[in-house]
C-alpha positions in Angstrom: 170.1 29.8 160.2 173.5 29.8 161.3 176.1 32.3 160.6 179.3 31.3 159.3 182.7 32.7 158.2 185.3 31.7 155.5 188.1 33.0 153.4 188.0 33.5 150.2 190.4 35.5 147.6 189.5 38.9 147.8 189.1 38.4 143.2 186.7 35.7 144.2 184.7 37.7 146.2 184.7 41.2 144.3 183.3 39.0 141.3 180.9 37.4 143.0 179.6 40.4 145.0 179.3 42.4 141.6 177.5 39.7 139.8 175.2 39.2 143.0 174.5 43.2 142.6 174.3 43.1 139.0 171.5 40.6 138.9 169.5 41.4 142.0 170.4 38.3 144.0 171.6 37.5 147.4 174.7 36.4 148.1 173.8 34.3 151.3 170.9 32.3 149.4 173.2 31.8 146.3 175.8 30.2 148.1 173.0 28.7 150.6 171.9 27.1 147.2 175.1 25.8 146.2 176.1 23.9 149.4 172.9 22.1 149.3 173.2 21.3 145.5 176.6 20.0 146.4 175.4 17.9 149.4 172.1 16.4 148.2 172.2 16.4 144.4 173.7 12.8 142.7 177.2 13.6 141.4 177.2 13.1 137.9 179.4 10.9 135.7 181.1 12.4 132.4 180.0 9.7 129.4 183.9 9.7 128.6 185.2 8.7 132.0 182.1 5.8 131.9 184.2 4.8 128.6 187.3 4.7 130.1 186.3 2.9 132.9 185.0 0.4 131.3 188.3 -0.2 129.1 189.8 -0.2 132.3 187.7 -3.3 133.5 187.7 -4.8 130.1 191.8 -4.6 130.3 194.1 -7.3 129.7 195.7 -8.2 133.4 197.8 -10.6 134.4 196.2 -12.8 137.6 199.1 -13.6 140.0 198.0 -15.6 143.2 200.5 -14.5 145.3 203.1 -11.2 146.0 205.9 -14.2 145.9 204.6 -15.0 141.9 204.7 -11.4 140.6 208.2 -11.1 142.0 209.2 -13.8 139.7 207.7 -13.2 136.5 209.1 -9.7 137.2 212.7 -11.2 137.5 212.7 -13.1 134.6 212.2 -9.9 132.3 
């Protein structure tokens, strides 16, 4: 164990103090918990930004093969 120290808004705290209280918990495992959740657990992906990242990919794009052939087609609109 290693003891630590950060700031948090004194609302932040007062809430999560009282709810710790209310249900019987500890603070220090709670937040113990939620580090490690944060570090070891596999993000997960929302099912509408898998949607729009695939539109995204599927988009119609415009292949230039160099910087010099984008600045023309950009002059001539």
């Amino acid at each position: 164990m290693v003891l630590k120290t950060f700031n948090l808004e004194e609302n932040v705290y007062k809430k999560f103090s009282d709810f710790c209280k209310a249900n019987g918990i500890s603070m220090s495992k709670q937040i113990n918990m939620f580090i490690n959740a944060q570090v070891t657990e596999e993000p997960k992906v929302r099912e509408e930004y898998l949607i729009k990242l695939d539109l995204i990919r599927k988009g119609r794009f415009i292949k230039y093969n160099s910087v010099e052939d984008l600045r023309k087609a950009i002059e001539k609109r």
